[in-house]
N, C-alpha and C positions, 0 to 999 in steps of 0.2 A: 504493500500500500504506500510506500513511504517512495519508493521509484514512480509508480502513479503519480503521485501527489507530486513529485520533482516536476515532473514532464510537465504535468497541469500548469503551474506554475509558470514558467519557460514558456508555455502556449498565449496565457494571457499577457507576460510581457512583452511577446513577441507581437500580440494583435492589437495592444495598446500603440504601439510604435507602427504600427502601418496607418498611412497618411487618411485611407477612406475611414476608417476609424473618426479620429480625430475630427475629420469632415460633417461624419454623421453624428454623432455627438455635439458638436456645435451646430449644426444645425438645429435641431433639436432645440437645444437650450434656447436658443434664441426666436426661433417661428412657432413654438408651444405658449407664450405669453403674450407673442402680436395675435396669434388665433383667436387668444380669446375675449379679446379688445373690439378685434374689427370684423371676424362673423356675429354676423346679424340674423340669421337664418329668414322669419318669415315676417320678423318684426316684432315679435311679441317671446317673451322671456323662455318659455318653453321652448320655441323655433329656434329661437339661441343656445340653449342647453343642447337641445338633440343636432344642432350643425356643430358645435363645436367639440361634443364629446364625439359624433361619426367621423367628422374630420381629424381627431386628433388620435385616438386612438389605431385609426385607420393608418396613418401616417407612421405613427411609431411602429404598427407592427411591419410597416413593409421597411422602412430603414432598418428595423434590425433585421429582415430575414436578408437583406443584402447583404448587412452587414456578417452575417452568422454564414453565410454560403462562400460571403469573400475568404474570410478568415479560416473556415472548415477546412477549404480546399486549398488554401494559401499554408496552411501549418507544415503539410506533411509534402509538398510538391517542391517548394521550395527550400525542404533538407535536402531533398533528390538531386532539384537543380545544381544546388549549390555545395553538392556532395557532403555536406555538414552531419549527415548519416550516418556515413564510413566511421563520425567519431564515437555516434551514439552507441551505433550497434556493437562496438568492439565493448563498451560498458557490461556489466552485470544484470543486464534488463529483457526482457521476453520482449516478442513485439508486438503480440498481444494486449502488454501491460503500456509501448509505446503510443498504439491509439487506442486505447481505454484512457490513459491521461488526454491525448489530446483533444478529443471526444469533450473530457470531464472540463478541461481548461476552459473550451467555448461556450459549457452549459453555464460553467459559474459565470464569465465573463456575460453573457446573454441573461443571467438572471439576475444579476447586479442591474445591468444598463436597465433592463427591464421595470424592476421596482422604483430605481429612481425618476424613469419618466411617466409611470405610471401613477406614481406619489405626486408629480408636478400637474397630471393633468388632474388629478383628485382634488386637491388642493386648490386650482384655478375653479374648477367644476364650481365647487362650494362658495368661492368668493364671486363668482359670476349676480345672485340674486343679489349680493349685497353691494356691489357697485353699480350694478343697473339702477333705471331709476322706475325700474317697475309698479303698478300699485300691489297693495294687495291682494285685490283677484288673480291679478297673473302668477303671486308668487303660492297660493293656495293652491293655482293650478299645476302650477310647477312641482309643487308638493305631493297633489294628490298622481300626477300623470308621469314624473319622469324620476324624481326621487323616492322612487318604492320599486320594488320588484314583483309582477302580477303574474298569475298563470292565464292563459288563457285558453279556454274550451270550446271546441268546434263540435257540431254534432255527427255523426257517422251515418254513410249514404247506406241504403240497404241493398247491400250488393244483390243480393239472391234476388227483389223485386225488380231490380234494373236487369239483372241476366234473365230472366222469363219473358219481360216484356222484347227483350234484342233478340230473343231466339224465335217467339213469336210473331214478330214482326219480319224475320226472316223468311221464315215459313210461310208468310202470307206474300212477300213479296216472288217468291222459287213457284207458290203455284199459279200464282199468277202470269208469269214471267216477266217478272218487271225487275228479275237481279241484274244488276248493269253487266253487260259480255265484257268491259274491260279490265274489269276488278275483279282481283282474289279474294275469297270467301273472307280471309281474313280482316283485308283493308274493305270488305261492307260491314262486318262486323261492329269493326271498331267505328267503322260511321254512325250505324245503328246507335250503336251504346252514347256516343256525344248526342245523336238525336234526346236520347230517352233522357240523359244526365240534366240537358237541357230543361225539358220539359218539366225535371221537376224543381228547378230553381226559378222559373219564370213564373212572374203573378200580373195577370191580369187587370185592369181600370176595373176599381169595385171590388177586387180579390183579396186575401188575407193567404197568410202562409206563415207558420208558425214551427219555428224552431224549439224541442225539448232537452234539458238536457238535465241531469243527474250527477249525483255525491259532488256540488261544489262545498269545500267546505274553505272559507276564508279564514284569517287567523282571528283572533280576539282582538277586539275594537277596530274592525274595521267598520268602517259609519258607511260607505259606498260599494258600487261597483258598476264598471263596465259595460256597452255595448261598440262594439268597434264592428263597420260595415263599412263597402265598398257598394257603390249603384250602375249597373250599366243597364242599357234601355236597347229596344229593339226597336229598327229603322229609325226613323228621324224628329230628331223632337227639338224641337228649335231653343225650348225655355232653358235649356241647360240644367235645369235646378226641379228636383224631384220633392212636392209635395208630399207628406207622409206621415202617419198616426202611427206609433210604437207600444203596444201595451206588454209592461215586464211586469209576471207573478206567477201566482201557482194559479194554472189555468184550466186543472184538472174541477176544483170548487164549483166549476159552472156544469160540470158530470151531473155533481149530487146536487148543488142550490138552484141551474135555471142559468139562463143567458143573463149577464148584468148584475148578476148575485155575487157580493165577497164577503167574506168574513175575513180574511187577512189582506196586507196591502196589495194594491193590483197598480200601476203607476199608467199613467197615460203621458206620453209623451208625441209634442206636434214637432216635425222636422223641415225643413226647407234647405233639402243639400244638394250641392253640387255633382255632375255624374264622373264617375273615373276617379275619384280622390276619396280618399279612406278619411271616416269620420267617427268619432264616438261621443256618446254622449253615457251621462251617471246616472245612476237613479238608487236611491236608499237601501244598502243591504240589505232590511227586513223584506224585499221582495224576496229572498232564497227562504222555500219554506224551510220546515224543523228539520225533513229527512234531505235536506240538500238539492231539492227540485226546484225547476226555473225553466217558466215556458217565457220565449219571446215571441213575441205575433207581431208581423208588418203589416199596415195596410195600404193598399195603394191607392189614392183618391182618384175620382172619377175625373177629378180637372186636369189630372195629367194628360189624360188622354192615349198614353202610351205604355207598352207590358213593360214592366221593369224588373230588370234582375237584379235583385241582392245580393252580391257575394259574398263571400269568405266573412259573414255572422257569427262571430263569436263573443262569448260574454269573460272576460276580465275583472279579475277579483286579488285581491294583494295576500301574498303568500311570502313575503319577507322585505327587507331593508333596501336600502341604495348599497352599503358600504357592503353589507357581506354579498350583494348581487356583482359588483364591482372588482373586488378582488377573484373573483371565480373567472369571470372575462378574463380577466388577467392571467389566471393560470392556464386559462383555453388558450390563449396568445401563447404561452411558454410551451406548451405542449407542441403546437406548431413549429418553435424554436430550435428545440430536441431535435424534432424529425430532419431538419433541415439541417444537422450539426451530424447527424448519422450518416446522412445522404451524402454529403462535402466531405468526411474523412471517410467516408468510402469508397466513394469516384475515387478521391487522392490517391491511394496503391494501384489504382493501375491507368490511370488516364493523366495526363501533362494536362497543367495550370488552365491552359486555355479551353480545351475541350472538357475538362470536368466543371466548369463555369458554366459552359452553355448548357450541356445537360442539368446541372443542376438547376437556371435559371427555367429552361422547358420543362423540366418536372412541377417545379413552381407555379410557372403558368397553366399547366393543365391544371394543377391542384386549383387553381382560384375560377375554374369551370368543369369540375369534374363532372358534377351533378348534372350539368345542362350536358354534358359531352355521352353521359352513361343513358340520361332520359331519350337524348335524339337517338341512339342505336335502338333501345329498347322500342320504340314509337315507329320508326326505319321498319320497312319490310323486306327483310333479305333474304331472297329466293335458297330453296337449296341449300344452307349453308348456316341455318339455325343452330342445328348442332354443333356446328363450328363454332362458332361466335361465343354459344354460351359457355363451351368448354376452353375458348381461349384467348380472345379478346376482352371478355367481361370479367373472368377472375385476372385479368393485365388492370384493368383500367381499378379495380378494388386494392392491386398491390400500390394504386398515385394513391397522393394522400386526398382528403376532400378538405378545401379549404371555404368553400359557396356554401349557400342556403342555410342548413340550418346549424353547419357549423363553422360560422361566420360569426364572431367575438360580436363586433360592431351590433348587428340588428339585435340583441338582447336588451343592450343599452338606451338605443335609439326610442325604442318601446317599450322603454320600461318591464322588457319579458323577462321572469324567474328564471335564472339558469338552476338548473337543480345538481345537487352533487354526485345522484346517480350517475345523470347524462355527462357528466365533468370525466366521471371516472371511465365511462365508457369512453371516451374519446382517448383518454392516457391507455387503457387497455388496447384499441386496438391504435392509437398513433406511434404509443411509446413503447409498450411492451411487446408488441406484436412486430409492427413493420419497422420501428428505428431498430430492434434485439436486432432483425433479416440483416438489414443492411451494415447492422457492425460487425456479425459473425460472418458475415459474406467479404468483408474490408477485413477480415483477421485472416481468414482462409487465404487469402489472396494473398496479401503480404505476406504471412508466414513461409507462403511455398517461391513468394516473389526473388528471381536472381538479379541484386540490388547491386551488383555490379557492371549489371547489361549497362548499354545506352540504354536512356528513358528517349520516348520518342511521343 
């Protein structure tokens, strides 16, 4: 441990003293306190919070994973270069134990740079409401909407009644013969089921559509919660702006009392929003009955004139803090960090300076679209050659790491979403222990059997 811990040592003196270091670190220092001066975001205190925390956090993670790819791959290529090996290796040391330190040097160094600009934007975050010159509604809202950690609950489609209806509608079109001759069964299918998925998110001028959902349970003293919706419309509707009555309660009471009958709170709420932009509104936690149920009902008024689709309805309820939701992003950042500090001292044994940058920067990049890259094959109709794919392009695309959608540090923040420790731990299980273990036992193999007195080419 003690030859480890030399190397480690040696690693971050060496990374502090290269010049992109230095660079990015200053940078930093200095564009993390104009950020949070001069984004403004929507104009209003909360649109400030969420622009200056996606922007900065966003920022710092991508300077350090430069920084961490630079340095990874710069530790162990440039002994090679510069033959500074020949001295190590004749030492008392495995080399194993030489990139297990180097490895360790860049995690420390990345976990260091890490917490103190994570500390700087915490610290700026906090003083943001107090230098603004916000009133108090904005700063209640800022309290209630981006300084909490909320879960949010979607409801689940019921697949079995949308697969009846695609295979029936199938059926009906085959005896007819009205399945289109240029399309495979498959790509009508999949039409079919976007028809039917449709169908059941569109509400009609005059129509109601109600979403249920089950075991929310919010923590203690929570006084609110949530409804976050998106609106799109079909064909054309000049007003821009969707008229709309929202009733949040237990909606099962009107089974047993009668249409219009409550005995616990039922809220009504009037809306007047905008279409294509995500909107929510609050309404008093005593809506969530005793056993954790909560119907929301949309209505679409007759003056719109036009069908409207509600999307992505979910209800939002606070399930922890700003600071411990804050530091978990953080550790999602570091997790990412790892990986990319596995990946750079593992290229390093057997690729030159230059080509193990590019790869590592292309691995990068896929990672920050993995999900969009795995959904279009998935979505893709590839003749023939299914079994191919899923036996060897799709467990390829599982060994990039996924840096998009939902594990994407930033949108946790942005919205105020729970990151929970479960999902934290799953990301270190398969980031860290899974695919960073691959590619340092694959960087030890390699090295160990490497003849370091070839030319490196």
């Amino acid at each position: 441990m003690r030859r480890v811990w030399a190397v480690a040592r040696n690693t971050m003196a060496q990374a502090i003293r290269m010049k992109v270091a230095v660079v990015i670190i200053m940078l930093l220092l200095v564009i993390l306190p104009v950020m949070s001066f001069i984004m403004i975001g929507d104009g209003t205190l909360h649109g400030k919070l969420q622009t200056f925390i996606s922007y900065g956090m966003s920022l710092v993670s991508l300077l350090l994973c430069v920084l961490t790819i630079a340095v990874s791959v710069y530790t162990l290529t440039s002994d090679l270069k510069l033959k500074q090996i020949f001295l190590v290796v004749t030492k008392p040391i495995h080399r194993f134990e030489l990139l297990v330190g180097k490895l360790l040097g860049v995690v420390i160094l990345d976990a260091f740079l890490l917490a103190v600009f994570a500390s700087i934007i915490y610290g700026l975050t906090l003083m943001i409401p107090r230098l603004s010159d916000a009133n108090q509604a904005e700063i209640d809202k800022a309290n209630r909407e981006f300084f909490t950690a909320r879960i949010g609950l979607k409801t689940k489609i019921d697949e079995e009644k949308i697969e009846k209806a695609v295979f029936a509608r199938y059926e009906e079109l085959e005896k007819t013969g009205q399945l289109p001759s240029d399309m495979s069964r498959i790509k009508i299918l999949r039409e079919l089921r976007g028809q039917e998925l449709l169908k059941e998110r569109v509400v009609e001028p005059g129509k109601q559509k109600l979403w249920e959902f089950e075991n929310i349970k919010p923590i203690e003293g929570t006084e609110t919660l949530f409804v976050r919706y998106k609106y799109e419309v079909s064909g054309s509707f000049p007003d821009m702006e969707v008229k709309s009555v929202w009733v949040v309660g237990d909606y099962r009471q009107q089974e047993r009392l009668g249409p219009g009958i409550w005995e616990s709170p039922v809220y009504r709420v009037d809306r007047s929003d905008a279409i294509k932009m995500f909107r929510e509104f609050e309404v008093p936690a005593n809506a969530i009955a005793e056993d954790g149920y909560l119907a929301v009902a949309f209505n679409n008024l007759y003056e719109n004139r036009a069908t409207v689709i509600p999307d992505d309805v979910e209800v939002l309820y606070k399930a922890g803090g700003f600071t411990g939701n804050f530091l978990r992003v953080v550790l999602m950042v570091f997790a990412r960090l790892i990986f990319l500090s596995a990946l750079g001292v593992s290229l390093s044994t057997w690729l030159s300076f230059p080509v193990a940058i590019l790869v590592c920067f292309s691995i990068f990049f896929i990672g920050t679209v993995n999900g969009f890259v795995v959904d279009s094959f998935d979505y893709m109709e590839i003749k023939g050659i299914e079994m191919l794919y899923s036996l060897t392009l799709k467990p390829l695309l599982w060994l990039f790491p996924r840096f998009d959608g939902e594990f994407n540090p930033t949108r946790f923040m942005i919205s105020a979403r729970f990151l929970s420790w479960v999902f934290l731990l799953e990301v270190y299980g398969v980031m860290v222990a899974i695919k960073s273990i691959i590619l340092l036992i694959l960087g030890i193999w390699i090295f160990s059997n490497k003849e370091i007195a070839k030319t490196i080419v």
